[in-house]
N, C-alpha and C positions, 0 to 999 in steps of 0.2 A: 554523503558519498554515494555515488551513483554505479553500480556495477553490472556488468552482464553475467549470471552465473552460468547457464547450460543455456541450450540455445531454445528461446522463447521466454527465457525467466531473466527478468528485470527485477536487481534489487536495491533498496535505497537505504541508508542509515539516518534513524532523523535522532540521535542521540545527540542532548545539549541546545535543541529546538525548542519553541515555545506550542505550543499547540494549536496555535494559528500561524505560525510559518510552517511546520510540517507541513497541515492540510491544503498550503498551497504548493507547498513544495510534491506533491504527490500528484495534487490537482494537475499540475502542469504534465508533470512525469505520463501519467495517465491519458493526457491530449495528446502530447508527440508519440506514444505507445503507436506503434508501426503495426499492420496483422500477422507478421510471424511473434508478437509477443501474445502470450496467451494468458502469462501469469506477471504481477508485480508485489516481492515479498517487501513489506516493511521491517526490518526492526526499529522497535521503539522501545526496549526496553520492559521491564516488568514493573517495577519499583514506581518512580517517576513517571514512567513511560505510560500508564495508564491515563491519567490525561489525554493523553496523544492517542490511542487507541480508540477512545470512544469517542472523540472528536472526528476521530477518520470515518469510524463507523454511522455517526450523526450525520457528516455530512458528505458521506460520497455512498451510505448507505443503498439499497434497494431503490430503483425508480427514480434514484438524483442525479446520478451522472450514467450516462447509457450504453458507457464502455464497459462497465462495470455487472459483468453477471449476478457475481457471487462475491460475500467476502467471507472469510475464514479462518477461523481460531487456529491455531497449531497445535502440537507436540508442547512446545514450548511458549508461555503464556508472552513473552516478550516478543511476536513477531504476529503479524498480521498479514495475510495472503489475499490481493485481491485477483478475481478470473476473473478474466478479457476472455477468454472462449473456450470452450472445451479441451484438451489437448488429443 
């Protein structure tokens, strides 16, 4: 599930995904990302959801896709925050 939360922040629910349909499902998310969005929050979960997390981080990491400034750990170990640009 794909939501708008405030405005610039795009968030996606990849709960019950495999960890190669997440990272495309995010991949994609991340290509049509418009420049009013700055940030895209995942939940993936904590439990399960680590698969998925490090999978994001493997492969939309630093230098791999060029939308992608920064990605970052949360408050909460089940969500993954990536910036598209400063706010």
């Amino acid at each position: 599930m794909v939501r708008m939360l405030a405005q610039g922040i795009i968030e996606i629910d990849v709960h019950g995904m495999t960890a190669e349909e997440a990272v495309k499902a995010v991949e994609k998310l991340v290509g049509t990302a418009g420049s009013a969005t700055y940030r895209i929050r995942v939940i993936h979960g904590y439990h399960g959801g680590t698969r998925i997390r490090e999978a994001i981080r493997r492969e939309l990491g630093y230098g791999l896709e060029p939308k992608i400034k920064r990605i970052l750990g949360g408050d909460n170990p089940g969500i993954t925050e990536l910036v598209l640009r400063e706010y």
